[in-house]
KOLLOLO-100558 format. One record per atom (N, C-alpha, C): atom name; y, x, z; chain. Coordinates in steps of 0.02 Angstrom, whole numbers, plus 50000, padded with zeros to 5 digits. Each point is the difference from the previous one (the first is absolute). Layout:
SITE	CA	Y	X	Z	A $
...
***
This chain:
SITE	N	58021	49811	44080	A $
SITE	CA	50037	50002	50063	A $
SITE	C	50050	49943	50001	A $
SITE	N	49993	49955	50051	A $
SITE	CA	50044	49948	49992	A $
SITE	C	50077	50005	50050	A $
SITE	N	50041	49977	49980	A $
SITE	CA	50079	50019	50020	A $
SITE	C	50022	49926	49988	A $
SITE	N	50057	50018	50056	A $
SITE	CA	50043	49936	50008	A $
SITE	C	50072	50032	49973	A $
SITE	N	50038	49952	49983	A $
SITE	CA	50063	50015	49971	A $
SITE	C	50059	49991	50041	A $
SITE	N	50048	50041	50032	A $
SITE	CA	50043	49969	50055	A $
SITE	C	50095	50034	49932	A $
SITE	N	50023	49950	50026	A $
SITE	CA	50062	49993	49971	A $
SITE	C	50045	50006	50029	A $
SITE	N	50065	50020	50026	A $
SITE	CA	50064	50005	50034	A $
SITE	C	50041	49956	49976	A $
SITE	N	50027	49958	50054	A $
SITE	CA	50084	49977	49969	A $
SITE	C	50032	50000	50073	A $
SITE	N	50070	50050	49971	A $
SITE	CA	50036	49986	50055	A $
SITE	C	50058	49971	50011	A $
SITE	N	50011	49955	50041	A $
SITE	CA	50091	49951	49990	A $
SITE	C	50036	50038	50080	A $
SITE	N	50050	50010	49988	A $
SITE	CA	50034	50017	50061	A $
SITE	C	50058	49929	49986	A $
SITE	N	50048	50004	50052	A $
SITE	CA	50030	49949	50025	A $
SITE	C	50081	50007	50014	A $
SITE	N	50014	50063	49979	A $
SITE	CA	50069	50023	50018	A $
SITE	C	50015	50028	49918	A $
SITE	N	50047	49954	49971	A $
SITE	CA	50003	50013	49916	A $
SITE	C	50070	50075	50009	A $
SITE	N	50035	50007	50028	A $
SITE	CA	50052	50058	50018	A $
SITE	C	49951	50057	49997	A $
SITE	N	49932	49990	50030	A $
SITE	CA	49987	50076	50009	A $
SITE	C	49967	50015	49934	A $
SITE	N	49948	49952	49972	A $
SITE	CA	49955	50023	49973	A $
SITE	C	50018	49977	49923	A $
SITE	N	50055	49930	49975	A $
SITE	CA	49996	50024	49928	A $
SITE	C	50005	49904	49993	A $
SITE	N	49927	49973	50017	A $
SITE	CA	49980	49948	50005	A $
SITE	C	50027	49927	49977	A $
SITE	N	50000	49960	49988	A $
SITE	CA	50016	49935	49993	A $
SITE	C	49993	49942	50056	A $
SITE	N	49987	50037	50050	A $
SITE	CA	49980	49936	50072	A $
SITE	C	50071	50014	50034	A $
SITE	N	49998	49933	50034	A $
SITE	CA	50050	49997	50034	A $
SITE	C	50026	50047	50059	A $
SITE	N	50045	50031	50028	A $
SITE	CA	50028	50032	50056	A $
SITE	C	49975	49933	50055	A $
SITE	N	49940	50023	50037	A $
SITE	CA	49996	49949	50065	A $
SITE	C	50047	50013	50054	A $
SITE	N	50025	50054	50015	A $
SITE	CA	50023	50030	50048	A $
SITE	C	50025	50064	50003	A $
SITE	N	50058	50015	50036	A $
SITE	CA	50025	50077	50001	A $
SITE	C	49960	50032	50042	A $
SITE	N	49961	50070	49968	A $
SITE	CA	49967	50038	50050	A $
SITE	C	50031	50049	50019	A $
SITE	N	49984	50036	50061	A $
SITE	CA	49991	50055	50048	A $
SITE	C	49966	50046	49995	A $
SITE	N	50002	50044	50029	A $
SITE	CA	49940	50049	49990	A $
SITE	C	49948	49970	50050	A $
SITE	N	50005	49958	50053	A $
SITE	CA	49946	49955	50043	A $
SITE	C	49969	49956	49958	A $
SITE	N	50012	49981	49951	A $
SITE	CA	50022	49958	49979	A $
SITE	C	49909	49985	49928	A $
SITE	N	49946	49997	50033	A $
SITE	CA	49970	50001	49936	A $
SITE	C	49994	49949	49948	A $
SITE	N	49983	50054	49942	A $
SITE	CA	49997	49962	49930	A $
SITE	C	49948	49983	49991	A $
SITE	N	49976	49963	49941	A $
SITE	CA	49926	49963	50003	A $
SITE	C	49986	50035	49945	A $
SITE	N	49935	50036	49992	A $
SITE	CA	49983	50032	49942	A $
SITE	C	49906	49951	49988	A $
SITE	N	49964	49954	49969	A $
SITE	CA	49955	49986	50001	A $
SITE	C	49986	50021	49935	A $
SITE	N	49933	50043	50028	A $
SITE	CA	49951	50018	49966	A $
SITE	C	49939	49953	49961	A $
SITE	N	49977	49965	49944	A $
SITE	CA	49950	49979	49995	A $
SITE	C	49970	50032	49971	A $
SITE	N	49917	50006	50014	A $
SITE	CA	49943	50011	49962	A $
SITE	C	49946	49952	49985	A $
SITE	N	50024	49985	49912	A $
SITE	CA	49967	49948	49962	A $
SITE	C	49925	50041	49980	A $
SITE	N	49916	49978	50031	A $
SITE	CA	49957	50025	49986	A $
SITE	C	49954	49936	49958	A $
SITE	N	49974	50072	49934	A $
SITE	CA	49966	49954	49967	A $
SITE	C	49932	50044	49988	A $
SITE	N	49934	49955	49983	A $
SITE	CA	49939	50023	49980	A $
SITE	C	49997	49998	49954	A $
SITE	N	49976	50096	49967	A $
SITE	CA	50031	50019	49916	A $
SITE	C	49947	50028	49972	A $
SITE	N	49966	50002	49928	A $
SITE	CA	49952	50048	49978	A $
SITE	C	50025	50059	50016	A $
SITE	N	49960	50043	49986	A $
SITE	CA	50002	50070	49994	A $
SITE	C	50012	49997	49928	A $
SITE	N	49977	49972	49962	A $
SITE	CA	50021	50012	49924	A $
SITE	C	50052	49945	49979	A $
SITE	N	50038	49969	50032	A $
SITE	CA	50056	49978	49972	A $
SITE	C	50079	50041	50015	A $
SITE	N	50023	50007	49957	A $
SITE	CA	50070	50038	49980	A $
SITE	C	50031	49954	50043	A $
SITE	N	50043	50039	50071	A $
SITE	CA	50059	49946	50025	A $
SITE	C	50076	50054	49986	A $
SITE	N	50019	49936	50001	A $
SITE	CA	50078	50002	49951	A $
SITE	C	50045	49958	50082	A $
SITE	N	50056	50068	49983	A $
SITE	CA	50051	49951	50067	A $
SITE	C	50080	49961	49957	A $
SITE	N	50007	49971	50043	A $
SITE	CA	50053	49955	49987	A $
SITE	C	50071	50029	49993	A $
SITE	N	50064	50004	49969	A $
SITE	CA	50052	50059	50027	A $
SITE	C	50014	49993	50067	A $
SITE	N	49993	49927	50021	A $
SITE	CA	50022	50010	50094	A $
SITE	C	49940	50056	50029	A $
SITE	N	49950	49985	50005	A $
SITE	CA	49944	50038	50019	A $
SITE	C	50043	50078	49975	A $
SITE	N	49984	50010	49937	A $
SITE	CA	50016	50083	49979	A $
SITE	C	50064	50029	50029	A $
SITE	N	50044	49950	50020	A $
SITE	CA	50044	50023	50041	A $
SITE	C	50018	50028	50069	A $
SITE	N	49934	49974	50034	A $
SITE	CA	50008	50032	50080	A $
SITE	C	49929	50026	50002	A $
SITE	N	49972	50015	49937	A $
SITE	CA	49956	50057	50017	A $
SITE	C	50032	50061	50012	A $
SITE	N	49971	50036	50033	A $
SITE	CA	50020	50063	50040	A $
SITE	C	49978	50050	49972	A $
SITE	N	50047	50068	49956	A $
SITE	CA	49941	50047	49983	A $
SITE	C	49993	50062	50047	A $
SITE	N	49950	50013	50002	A $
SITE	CA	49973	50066	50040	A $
SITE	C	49968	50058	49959	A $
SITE	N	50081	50044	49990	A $
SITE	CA	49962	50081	49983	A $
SITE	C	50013	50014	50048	A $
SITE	N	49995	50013	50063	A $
SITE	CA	49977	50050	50046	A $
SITE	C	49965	49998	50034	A $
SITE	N	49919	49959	49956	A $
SITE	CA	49940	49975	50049	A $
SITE	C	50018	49993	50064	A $
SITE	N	50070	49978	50012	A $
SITE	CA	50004	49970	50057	A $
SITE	C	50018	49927	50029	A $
SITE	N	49983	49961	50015	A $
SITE	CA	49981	49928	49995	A $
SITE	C	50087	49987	50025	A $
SITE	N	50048	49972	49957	A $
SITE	CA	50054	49970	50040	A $
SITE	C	50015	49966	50049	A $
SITE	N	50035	50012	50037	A $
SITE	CA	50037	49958	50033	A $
SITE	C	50067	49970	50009	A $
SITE	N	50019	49955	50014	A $
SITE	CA	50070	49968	50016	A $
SITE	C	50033	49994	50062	A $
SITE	N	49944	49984	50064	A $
SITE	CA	50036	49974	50049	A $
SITE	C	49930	50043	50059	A $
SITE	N	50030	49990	50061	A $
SITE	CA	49956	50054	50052	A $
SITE	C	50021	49970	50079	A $
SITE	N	49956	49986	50044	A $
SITE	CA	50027	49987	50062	A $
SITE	C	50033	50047	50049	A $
SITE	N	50071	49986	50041	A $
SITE	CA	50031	50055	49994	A $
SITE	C	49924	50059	50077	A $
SITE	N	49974	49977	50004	A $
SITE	CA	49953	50050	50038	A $
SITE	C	49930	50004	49964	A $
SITE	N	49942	50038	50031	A $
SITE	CA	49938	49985	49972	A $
SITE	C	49956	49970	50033	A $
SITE	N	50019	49967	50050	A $
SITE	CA	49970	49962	50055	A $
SITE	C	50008	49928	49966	A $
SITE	N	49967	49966	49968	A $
SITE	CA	50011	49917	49986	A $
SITE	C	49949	49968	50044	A $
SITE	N	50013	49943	49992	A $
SITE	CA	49980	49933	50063	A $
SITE	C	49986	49985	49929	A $
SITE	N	49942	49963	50031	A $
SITE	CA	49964	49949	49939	A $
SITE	C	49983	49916	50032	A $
SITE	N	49968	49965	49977	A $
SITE	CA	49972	49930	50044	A $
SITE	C	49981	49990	49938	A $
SITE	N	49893	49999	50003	A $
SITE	CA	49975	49938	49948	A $
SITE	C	50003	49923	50037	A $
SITE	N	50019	49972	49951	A $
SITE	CA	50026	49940	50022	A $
SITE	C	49951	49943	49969	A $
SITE	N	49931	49989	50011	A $
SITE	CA	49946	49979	49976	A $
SITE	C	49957	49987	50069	A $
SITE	N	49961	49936	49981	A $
SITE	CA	49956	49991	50054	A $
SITE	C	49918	50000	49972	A $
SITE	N	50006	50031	49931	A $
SITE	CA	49929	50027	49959	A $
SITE	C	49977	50064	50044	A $
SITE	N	49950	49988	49995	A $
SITE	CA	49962	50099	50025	A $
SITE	C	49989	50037	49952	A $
SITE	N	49984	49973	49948	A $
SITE	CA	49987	50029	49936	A $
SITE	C	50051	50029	49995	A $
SITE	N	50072	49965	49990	A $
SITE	CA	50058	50016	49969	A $
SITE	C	50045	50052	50055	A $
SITE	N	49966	49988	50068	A $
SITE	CA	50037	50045	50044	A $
SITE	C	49988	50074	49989	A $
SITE	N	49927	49978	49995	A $
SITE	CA	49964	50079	49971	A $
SITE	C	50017	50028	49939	A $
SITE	N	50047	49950	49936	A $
SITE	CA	49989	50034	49951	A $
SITE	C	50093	50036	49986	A $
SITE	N	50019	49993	50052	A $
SITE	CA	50077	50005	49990	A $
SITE	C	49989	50059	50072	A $
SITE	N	49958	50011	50037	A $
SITE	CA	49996	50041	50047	A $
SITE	C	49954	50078	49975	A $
SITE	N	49974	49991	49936	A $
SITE	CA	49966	50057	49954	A $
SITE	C	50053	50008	49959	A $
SITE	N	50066	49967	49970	A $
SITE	CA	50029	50024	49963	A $
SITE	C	50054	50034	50031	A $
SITE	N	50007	49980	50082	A $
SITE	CA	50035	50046	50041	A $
SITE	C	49999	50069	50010	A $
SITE	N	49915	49988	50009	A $
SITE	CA	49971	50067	50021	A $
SITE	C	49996	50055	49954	A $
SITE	N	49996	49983	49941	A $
SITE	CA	50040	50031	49937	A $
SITE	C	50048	50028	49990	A $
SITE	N	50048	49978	50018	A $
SITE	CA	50074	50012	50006	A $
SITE	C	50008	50063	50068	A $
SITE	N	49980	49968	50041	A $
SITE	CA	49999	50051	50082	A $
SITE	C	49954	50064	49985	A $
SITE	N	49973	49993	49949	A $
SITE	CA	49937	50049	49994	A $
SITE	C	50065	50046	49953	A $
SITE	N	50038	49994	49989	A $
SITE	CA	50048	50050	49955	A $
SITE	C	50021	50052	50041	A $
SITE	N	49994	49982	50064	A $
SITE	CA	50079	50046	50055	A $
SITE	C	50044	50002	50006	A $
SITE	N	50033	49960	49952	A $
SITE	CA	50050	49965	49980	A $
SITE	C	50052	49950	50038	A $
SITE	N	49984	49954	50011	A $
SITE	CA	50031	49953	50008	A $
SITE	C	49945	49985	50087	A $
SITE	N	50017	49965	50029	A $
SITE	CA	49957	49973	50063	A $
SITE	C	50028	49923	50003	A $
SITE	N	49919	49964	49974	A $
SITE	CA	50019	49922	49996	A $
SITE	C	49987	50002	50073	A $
SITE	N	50010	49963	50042	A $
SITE	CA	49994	49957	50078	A $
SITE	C	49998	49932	50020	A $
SITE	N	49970	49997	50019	A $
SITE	CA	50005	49916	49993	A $
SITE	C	50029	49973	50053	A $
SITE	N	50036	49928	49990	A $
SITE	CA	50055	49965	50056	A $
SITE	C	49977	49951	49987	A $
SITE	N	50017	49950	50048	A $
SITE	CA	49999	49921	50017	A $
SITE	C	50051	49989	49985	A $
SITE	N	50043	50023	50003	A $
SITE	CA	50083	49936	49992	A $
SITE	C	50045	50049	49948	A $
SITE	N	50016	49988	49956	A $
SITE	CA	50078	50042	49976	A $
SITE	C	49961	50046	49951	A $
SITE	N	49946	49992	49984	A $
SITE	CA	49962	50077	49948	A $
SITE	C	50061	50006	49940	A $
SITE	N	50020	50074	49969	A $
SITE	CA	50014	50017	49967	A $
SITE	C	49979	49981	49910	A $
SITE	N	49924	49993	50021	A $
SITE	CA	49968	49961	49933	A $
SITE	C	49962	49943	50049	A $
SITE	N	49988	49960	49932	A $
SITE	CA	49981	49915	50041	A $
SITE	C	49939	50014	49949	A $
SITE	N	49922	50009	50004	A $
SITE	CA	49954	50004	49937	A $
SITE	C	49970	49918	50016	A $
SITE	N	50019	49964	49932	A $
SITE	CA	49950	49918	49998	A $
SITE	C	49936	50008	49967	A $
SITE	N	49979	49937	49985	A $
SITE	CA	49977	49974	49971	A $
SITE	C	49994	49921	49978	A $
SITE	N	49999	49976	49934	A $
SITE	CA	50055	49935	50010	A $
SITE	C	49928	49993	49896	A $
SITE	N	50042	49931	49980	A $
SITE	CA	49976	49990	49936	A $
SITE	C	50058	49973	49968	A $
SITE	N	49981	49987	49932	A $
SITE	CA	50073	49988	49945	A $
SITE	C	49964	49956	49950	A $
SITE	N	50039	49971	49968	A $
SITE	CA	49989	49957	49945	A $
SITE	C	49986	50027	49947	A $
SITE	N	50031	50066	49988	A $
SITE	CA	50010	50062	49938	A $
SITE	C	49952	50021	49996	A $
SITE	N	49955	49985	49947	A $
SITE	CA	49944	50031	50026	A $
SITE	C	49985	50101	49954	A $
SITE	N	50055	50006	49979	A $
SITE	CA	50014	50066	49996	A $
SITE	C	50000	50028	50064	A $
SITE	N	50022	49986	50046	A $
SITE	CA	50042	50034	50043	A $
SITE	C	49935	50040	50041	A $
SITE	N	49990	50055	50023	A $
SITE	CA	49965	50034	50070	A $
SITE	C	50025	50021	50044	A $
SITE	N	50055	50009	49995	A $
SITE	CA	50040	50024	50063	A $
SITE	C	50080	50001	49983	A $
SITE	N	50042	50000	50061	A $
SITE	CA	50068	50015	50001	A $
SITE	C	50025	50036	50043	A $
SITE	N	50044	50025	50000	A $
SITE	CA	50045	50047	50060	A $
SITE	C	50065	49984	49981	A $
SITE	N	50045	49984	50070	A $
SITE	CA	50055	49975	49995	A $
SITE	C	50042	50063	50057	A $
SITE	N	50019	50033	49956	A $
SITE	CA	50058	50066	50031	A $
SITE	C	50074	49983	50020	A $
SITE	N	50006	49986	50053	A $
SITE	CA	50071	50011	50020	A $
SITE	C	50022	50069	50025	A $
SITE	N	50073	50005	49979	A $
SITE	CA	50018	50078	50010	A $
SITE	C	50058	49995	50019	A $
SITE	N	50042	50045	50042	A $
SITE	CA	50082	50023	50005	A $
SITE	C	50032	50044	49949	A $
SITE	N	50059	49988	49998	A $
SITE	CA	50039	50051	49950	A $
SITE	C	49985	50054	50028	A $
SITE	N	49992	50019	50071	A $
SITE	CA	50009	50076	50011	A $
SITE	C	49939	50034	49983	A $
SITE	N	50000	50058	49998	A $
SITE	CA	49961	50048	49953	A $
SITE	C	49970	50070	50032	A $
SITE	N	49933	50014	50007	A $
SITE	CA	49980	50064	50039	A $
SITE	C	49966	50019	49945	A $
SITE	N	50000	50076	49991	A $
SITE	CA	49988	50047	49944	A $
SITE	C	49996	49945	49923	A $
SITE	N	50073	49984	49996	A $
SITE	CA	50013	49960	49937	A $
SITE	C	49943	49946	49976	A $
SITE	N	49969	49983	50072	A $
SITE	CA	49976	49930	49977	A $
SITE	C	50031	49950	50056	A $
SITE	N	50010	49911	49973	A $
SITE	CA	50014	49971	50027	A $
SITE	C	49954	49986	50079	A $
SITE	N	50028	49977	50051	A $
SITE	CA	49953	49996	50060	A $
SITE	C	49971	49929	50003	A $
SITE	N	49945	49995	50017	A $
SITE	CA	49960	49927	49986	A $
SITE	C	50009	49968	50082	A $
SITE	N	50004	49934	49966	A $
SITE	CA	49998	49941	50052	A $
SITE	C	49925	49991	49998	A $
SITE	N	50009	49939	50061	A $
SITE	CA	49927	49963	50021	A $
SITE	C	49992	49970	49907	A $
SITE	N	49923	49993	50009	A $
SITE	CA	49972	49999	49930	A $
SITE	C	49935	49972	49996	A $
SITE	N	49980	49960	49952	A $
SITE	CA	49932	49960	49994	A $
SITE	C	49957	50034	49951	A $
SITE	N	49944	49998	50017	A $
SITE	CA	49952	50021	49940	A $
SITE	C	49950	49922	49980	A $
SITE	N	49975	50010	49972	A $
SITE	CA	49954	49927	50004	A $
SITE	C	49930	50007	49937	A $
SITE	N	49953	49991	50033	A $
SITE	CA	49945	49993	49956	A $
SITE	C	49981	49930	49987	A $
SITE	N	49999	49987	49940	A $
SITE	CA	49972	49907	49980	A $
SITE	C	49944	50007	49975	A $
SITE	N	49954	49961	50072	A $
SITE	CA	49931	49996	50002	A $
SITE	C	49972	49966	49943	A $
SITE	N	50049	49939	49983	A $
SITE	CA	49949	49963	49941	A $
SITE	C	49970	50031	49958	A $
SITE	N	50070	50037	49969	A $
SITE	CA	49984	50024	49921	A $
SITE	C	49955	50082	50011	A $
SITE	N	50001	50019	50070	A $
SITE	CA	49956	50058	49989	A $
SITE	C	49921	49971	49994	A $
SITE	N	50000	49927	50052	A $
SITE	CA	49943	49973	49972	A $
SITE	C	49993	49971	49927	A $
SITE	N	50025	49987	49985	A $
SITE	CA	50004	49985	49918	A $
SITE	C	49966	50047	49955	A $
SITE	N	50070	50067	50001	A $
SITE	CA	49971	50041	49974	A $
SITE	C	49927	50049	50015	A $
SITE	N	49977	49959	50056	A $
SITE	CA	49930	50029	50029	A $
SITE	C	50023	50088	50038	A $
SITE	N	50037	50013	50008	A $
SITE	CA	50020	50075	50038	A $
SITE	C	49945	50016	50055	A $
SITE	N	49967	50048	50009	A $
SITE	CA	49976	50041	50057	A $
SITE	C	50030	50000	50040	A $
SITE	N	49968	50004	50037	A $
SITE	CA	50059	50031	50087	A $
SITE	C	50042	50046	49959	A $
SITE	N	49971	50055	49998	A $
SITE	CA	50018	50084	49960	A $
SITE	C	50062	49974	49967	A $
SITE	N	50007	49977	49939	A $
SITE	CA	50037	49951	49956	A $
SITE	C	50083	49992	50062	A $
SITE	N	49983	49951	50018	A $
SITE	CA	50040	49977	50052	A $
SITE	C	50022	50011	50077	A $
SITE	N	49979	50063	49989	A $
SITE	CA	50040	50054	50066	A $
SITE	C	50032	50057	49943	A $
SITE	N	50007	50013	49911	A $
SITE	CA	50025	50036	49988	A $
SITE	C	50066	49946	49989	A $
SITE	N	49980	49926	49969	A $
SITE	CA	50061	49960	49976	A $
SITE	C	50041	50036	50090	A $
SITE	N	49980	49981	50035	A $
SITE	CA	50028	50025	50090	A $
SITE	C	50041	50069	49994	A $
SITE	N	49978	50038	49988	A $
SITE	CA	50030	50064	50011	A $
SITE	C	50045	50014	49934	A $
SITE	N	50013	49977	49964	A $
SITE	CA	50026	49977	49938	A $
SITE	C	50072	49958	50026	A $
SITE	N	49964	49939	50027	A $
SITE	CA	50088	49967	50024	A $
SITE	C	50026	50051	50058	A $
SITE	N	49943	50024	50043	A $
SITE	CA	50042	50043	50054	A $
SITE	C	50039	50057	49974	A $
SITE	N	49968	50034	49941	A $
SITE	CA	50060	50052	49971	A $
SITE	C	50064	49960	50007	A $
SITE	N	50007	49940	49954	A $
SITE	CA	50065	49994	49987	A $
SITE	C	50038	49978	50068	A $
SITE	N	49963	49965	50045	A $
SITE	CA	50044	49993	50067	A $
SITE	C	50021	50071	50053	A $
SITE	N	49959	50052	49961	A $
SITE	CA	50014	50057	50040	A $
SITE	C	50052	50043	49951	A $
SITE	N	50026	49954	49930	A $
SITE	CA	50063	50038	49978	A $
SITE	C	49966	50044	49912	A $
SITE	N	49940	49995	49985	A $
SITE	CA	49974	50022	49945	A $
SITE	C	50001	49932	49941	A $
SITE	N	50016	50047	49949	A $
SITE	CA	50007	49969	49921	A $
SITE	C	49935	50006	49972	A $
SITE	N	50009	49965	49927	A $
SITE	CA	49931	49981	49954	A $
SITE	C	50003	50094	49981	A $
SITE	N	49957	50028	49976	A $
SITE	CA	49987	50035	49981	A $
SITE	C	49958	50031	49924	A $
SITE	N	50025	50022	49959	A $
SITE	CA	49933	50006	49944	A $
SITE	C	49964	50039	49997	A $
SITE	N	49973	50042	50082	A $
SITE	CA	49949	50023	49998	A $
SITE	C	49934	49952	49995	A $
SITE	N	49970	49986	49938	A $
SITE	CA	49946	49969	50023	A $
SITE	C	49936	50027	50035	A $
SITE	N	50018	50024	50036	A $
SITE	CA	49944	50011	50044	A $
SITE	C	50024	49971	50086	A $
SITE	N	50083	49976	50014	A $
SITE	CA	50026	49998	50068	A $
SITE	C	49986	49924	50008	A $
SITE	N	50003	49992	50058	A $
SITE	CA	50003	49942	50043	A $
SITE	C	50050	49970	49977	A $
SITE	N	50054	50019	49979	A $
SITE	CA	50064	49960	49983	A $
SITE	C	50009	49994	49923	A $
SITE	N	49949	50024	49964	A $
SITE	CA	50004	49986	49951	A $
SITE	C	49974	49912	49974	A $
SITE	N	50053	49975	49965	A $
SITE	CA	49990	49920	49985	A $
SITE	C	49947	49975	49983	A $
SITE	N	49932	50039	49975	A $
SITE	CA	49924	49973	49997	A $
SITE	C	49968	50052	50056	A $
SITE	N	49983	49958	50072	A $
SITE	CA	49983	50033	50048	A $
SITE	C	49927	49981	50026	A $
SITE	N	49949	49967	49982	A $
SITE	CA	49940	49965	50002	A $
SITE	C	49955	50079	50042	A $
SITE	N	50021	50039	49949	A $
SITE	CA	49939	50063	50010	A $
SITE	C	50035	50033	50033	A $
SITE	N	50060	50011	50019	A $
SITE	CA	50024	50065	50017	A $
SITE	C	50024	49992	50056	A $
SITE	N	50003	50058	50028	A $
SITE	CA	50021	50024	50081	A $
SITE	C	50047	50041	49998	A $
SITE	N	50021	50025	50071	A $
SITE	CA	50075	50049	50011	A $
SITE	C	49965	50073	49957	A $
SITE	N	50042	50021	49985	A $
SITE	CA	50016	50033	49984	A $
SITE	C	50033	50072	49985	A $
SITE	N	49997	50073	50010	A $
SITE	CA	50038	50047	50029	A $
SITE	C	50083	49986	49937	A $
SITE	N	49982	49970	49950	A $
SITE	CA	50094	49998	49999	A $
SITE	C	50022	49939	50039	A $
SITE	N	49942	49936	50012	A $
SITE	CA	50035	49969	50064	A $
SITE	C	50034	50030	50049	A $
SITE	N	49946	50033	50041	A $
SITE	CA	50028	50061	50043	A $
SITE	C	50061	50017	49989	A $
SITE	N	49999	50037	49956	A $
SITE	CA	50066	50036	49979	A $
SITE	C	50052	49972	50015	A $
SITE	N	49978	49932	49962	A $
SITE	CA	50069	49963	50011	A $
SITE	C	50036	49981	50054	A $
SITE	N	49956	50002	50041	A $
SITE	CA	49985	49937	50085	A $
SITE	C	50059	50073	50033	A $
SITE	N	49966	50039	49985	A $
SITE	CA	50007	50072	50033	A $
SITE	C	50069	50030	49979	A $
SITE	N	50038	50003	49950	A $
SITE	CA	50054	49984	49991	A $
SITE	C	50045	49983	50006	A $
SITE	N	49992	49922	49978	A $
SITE	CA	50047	49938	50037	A $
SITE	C	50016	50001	50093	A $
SITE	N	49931	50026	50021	A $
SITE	CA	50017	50018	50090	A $
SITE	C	50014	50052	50015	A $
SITE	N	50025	50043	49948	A $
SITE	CA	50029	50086	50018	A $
SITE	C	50053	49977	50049	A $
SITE	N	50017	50042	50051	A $
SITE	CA	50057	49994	50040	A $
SITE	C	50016	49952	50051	A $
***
């Protein structure tokens, strides 16, 4: 069974709140959002090679005993605006199956907009040739059922390297529903069997996805 390897690093931008070594850009507000970017570094891995993480990596892995897939951040309604922002058909279709995924929960209701979407879904290429995808989370300080509330937000699938790595459609509507967890406010997970879990090649949502989705939008 072949698997891709996805990695987390996260830098925020406001060293007062979080601990950090980056500069204070600016005094915030509660209007006021912070930049939280998400990357997911994907690599093509044996099944029989031993992977070993880095301490940055082991550090913002996420653990999950309550087979329930984490979350951090949540839009403050369940109504999101989306816009694929691609002039591929392939790629419109393959970010419009990882929607339907998501909408298929009951959960959340993606919608789609022309101007102002809540999530922006690309498709774009990189030099890195690790890289398969990114999601770039902006959020407010303020907080509904103790998660932060999410700003407008990018997801992005990089066509090269899924061609590289030769990916299926299948393949690359889960890398899709994978960045859309995290723009809809879901963490890495070590259920290996979830969508949000950091080797996601084979796997789909999930009922502790669910869980989680379902959760995080209590109230």
């Amino acid at each position: 069974m072949k698997r891709t390897i996805i990695r987390l690093l996260t830098m925020f931008t406001v060293t007062v709140t979080f601990g950090l070594s980056h500069p204070v850009v600016a005094e915030t507000t509660d209007d006021t959002p912070q930049i939280n970017t998400a990357i997911e570094y994907v690599k093509r891995v044996k099944t029989t090679t031993q992977q070993t993480e880095s301490p940055a990596q082991a550090s913002v892995r996420t653990t999950n005993d309550s087979n329930t897939t984490p979350a951090k951040y949540r839009w403050a309604d369940t109504t999101i605006t989306y816009k694929i922002d691609t002039g591929s058909a392939y790629y419109q279709n393959v970010w419009q199956q990882a929607i339907n995924k998501w909408n298929d929960t009951n959960i959340v209701h993606l919608t789609a907009a022309s101007q102002n979407p809540d999530i922006t879904l690309a498709v774009d290429n990189t030099d890195n040739l690790d890289y398969a995808g990114m999601t770039t989370v902006k959020y407010y300080q303020k907080q509904k059922n103790n998660l932060f509330l999410l700003a407008p937000s990018t997801s992005t699938i990089y066509a090269n390297n899924c061609s590289l790595f030769k990916y299926t459609t299948t393949e690359r509507i889960h890398v899709g529903e994978h960045e859309l967890g995290h723009a809809l406010g879901l963490q890495h997970s070590d259920d290996t069997d979830s969508i949000m879990y950091p080797t996601v090649a084979d796997n789909d949502i999930t009922s502790a996805d669910i869980a989680g989705l379902a959760q995080a939008y209590a109230g």
